[in-house]
C-alpha positions as protocol buffer text, in pm:
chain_id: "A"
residue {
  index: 1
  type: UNK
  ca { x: 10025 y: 3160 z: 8981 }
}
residue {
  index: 2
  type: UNK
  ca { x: 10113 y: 2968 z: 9325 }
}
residue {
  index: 3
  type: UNK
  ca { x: 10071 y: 2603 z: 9284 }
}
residue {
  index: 4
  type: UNK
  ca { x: 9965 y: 2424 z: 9620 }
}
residue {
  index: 5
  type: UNK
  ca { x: 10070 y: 2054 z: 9627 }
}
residue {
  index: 6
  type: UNK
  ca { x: 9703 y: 1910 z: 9665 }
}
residue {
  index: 7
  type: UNK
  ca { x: 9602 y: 2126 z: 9324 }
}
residue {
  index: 8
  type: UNK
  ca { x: 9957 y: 1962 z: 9177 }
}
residue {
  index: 9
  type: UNK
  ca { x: 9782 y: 1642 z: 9256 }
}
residue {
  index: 10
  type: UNK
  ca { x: 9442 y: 1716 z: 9187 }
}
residue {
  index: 11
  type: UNK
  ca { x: 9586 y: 1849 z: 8810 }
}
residue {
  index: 12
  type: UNK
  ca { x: 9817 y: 1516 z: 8789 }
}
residue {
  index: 13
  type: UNK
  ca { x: 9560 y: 1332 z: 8867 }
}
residue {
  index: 14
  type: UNK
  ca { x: 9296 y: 1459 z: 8619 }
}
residue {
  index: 15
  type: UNK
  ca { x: 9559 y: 1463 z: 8326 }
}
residue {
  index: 16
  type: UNK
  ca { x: 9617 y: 1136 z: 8338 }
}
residue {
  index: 17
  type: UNK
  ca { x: 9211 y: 1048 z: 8369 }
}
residue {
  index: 18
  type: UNK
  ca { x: 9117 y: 1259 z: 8106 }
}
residue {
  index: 19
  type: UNK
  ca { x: 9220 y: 1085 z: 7754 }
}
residue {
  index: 20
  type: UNK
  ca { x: 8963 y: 891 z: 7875 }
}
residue {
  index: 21
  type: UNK
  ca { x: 8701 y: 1098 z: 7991 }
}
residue {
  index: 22
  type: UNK
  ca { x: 8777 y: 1314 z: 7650 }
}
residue {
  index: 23
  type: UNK
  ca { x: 8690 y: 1016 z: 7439 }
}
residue {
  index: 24
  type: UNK
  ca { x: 8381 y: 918 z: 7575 }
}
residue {
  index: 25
  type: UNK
  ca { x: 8221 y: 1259 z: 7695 }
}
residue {
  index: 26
  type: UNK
  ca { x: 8066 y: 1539 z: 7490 }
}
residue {
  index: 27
  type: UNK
  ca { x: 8264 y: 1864 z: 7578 }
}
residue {
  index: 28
  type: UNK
  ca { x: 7929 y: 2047 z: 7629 }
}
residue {
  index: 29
  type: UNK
  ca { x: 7746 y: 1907 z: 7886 }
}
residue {
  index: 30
  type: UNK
  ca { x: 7384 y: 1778 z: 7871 }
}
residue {
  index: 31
  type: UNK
  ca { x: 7306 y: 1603 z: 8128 }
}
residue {
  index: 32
  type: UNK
  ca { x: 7220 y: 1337 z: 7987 }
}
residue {
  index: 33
  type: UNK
  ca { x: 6889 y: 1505 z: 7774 }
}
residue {
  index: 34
  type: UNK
  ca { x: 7092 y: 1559 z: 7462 }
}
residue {
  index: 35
  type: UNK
  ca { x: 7061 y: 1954 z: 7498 }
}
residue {
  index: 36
  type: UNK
  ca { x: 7266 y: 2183 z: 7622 }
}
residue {
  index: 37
  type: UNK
  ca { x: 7201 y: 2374 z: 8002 }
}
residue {
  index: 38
  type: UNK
  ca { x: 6874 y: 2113 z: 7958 }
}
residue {
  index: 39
  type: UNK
  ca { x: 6727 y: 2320 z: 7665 }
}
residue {
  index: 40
  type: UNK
  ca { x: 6730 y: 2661 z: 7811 }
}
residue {
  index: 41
  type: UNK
  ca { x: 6747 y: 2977 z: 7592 }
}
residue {
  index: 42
  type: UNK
  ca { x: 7200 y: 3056 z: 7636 }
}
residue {
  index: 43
  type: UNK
  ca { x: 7116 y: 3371 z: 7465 }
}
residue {
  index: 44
  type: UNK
  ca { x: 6817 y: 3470 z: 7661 }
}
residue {
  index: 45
  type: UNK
  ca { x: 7105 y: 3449 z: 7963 }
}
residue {
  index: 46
  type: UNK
  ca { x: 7265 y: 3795 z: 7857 }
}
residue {
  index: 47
  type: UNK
  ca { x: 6913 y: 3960 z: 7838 }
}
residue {
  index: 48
  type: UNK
  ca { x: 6849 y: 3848 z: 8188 }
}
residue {
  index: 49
  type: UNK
  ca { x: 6879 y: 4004 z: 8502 }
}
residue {
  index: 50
  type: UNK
  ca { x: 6843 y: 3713 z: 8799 }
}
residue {
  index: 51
  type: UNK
  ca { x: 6620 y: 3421 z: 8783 }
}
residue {
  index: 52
  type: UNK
  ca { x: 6596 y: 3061 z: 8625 }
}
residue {
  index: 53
  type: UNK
  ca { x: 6722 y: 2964 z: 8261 }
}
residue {
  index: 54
  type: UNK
  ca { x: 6399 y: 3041 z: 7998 }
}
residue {
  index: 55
  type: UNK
  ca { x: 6329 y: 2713 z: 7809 }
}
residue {
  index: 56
  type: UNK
  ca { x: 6427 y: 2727 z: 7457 }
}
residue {
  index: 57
  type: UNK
  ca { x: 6164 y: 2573 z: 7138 }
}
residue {
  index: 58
  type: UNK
  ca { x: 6316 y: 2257 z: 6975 }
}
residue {
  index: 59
  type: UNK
  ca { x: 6107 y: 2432 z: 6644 }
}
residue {
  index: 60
  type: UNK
  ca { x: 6427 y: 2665 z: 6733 }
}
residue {
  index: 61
  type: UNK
  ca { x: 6752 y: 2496 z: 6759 }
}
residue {
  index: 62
  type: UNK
  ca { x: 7113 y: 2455 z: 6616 }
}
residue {
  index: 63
  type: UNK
  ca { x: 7342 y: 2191 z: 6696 }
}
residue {
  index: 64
  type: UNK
  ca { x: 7682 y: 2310 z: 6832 }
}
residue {
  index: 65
  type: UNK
  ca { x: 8002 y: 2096 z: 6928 }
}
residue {
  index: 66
  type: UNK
  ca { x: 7796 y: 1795 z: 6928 }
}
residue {
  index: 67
  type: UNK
  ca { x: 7507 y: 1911 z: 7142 }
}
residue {
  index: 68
  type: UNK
  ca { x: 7179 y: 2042 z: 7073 }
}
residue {
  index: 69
  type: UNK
  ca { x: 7100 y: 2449 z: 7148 }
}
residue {
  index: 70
  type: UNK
  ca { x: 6726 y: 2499 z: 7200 }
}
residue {
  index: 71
  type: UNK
  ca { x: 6610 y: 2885 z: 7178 }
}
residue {
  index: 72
  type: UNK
  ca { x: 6291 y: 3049 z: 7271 }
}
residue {
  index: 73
  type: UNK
  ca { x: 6295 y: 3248 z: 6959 }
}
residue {
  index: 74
  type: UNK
  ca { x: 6419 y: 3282 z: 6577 }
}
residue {
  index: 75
  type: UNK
  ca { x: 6630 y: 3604 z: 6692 }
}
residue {
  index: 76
  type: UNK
  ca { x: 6788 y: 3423 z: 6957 }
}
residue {
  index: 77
  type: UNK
  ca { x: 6869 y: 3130 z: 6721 }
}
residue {
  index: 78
  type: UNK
  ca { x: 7015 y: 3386 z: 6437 }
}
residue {
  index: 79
  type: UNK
  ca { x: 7250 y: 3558 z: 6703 }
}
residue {
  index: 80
  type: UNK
  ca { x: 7358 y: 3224 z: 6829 }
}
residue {
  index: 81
  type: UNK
  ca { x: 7447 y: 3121 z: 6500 }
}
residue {
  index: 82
  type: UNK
  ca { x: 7638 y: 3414 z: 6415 }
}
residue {
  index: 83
  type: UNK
  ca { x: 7894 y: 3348 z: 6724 }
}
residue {
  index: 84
  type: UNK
  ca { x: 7836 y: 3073 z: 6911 }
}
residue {
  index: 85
  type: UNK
  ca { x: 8140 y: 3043 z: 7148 }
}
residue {
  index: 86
  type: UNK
  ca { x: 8031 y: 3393 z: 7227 }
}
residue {
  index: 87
  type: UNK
  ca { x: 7689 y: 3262 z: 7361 }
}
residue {
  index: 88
  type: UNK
  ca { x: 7792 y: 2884 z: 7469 }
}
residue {
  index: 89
  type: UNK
  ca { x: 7858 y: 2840 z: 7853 }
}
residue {
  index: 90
  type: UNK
  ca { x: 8230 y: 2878 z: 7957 }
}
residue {
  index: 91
  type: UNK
  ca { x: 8358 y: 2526 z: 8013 }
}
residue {
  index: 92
  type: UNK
  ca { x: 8154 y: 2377 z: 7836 }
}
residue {
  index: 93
  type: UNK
  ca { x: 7853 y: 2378 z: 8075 }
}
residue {
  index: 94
  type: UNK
  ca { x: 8013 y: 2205 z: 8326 }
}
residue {
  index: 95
  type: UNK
  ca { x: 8044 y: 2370 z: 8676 }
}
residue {
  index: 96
  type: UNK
  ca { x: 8249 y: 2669 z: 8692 }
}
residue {
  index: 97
  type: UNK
  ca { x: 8348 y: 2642 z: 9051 }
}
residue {
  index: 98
  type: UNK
  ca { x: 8494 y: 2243 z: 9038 }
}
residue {
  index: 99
  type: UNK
  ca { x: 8666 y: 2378 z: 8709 }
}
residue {
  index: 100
  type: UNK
  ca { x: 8836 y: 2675 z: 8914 }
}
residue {
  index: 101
  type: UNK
  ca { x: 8935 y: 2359 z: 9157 }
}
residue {
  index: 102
  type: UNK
  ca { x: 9082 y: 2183 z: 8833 }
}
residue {
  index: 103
  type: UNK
  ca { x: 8790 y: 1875 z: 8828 }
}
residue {
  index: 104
  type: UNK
  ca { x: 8470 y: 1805 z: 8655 }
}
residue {
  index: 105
  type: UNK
  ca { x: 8066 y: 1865 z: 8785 }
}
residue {
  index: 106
  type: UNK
  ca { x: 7768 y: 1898 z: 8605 }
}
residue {
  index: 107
  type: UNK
  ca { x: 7654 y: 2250 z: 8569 }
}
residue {
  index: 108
  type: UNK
  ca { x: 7314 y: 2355 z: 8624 }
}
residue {
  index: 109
  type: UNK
  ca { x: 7117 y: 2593 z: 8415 }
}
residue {
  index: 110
  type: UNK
  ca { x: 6912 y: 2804 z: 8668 }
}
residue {
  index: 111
  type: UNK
  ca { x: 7232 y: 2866 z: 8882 }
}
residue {
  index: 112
  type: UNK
  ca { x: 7383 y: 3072 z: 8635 }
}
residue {
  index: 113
  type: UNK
  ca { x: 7631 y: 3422 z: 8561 }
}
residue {
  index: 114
  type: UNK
  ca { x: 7703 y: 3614 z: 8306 }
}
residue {
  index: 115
  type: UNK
  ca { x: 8029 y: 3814 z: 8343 }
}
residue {
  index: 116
  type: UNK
  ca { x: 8256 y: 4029 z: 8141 }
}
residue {
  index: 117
  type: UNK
  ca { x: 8053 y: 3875 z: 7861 }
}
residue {
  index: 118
  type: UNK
  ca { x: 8055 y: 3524 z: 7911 }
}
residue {
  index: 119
  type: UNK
  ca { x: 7793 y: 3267 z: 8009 }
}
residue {
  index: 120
  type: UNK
  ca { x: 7910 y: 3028 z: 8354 }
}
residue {
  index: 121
  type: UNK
  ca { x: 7646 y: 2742 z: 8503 }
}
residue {
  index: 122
  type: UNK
  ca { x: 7730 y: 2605 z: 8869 }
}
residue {
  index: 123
  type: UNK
  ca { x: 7662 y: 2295 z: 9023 }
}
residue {
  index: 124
  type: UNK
  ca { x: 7422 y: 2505 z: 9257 }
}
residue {
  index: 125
  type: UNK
  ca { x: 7317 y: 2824 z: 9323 }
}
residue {
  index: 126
  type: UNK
  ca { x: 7474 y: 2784 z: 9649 }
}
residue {
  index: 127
  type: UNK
  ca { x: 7822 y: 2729 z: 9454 }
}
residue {
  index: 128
  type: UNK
  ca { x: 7751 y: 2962 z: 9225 }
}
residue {
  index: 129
  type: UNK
  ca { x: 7697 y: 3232 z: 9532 }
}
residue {
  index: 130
  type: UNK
  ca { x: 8074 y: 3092 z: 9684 }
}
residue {
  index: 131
  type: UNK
  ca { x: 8206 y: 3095 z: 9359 }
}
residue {
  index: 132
  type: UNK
  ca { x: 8079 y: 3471 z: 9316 }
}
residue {
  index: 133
  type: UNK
  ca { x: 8294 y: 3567 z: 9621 }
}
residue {
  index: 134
  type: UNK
  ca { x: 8653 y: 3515 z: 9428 }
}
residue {
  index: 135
  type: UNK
  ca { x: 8497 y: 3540 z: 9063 }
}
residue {
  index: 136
  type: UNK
  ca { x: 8850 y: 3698 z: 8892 }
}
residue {
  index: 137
  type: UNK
  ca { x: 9056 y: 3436 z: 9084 }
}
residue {
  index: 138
  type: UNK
  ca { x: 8815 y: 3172 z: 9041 }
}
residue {
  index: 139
  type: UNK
  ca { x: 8780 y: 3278 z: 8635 }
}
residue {
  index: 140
  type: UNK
  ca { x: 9141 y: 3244 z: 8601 }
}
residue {
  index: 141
  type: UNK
  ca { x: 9218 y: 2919 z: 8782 }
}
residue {
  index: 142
  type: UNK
  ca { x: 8920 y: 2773 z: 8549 }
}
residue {
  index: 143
  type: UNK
  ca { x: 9027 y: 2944 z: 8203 }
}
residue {
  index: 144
  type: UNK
  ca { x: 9376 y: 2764 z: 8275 }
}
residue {
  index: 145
  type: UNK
  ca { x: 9225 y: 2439 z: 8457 }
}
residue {
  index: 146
  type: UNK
  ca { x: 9045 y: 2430 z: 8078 }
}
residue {
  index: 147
  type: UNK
  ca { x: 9314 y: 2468 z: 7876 }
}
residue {
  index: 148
  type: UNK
  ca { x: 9494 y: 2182 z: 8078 }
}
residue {
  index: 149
  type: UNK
  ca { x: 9238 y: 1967 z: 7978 }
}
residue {
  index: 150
  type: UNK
  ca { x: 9156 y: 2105 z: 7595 }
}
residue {
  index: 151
  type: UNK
  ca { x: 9420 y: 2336 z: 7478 }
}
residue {
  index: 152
  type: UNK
  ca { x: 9317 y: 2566 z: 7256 }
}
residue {
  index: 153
  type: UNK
  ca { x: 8922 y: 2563 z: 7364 }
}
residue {
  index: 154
  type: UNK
  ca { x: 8749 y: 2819 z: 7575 }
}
């Protein structure tokens, strides 16, 4: 991969800003409601074909890498459990598109893909639609933009 030097910087400067940010933030973001993609169904994403999120049950939920999981049904809960990373959103809910450009941004749960099998939220749907234009590039740039920040994670 071509390095340009403004993502050099843009990398340099997140490395040395995220010890802290690490330490203080959950890796799945919640927005501040203490549930992940703000209580909507992650599973129910893979049986969908367009639309907003479906609100999960808190009578149906799981906690996961610190944060909450809410699903709309006891199936959905059951095949989360069995593989959760499979089912959790790619970066850990934070905006695919900013991590393709190597920084954080909340992710939101109605601007949503699922691709090759994996769950990705967007700041907007308006990102989401920009960040559809280069999705394999944009994937790639974002898996290793991730493991810059948390090797070993997904």
């Amino acid at each position: 991969m071509i390095f340009s030097r403004r993502k050099i910087i843009a990398l340099g400067a997140a490395t040395v800003a995220m010890p802290a940010f690490a330490s203080t933030e959950p890796r799945w973001y919640d927005i501040g409601s203490g549930l992940a993609a703000t209580g909507r169904d992650v599973v129910a994403y893979f049986s969908l074909s367009g639309g907003d999120g479906v609100m999960g049950s808190d009578a149906f939920s799981v906690m996961h890498k610190g944060t909450m999981f809410h699903f709309a049904n006891a199936e959905n809960l059951t095949t989360f459990s069995a593989d959760p990373d499979k089912y959790a959103p790619h970066y850990g809910g934070y905006c695919a598109f900013a991590m393709s450009r190597g920084y954080f941004a909340s992710g939101d749960p109605d601007a949503w893909s699922v691709h090759d099998g994996a769950l990705y939220l967007n700041v907007s749907k308006a990102i989401r639609a920009r960040w559809a234009l280069r999705r394999a590039a944009n994937i790639e740039a974002g898996d290793e933009n991730w493991q810059g920040f948390f090797p070993g994670e997904r």
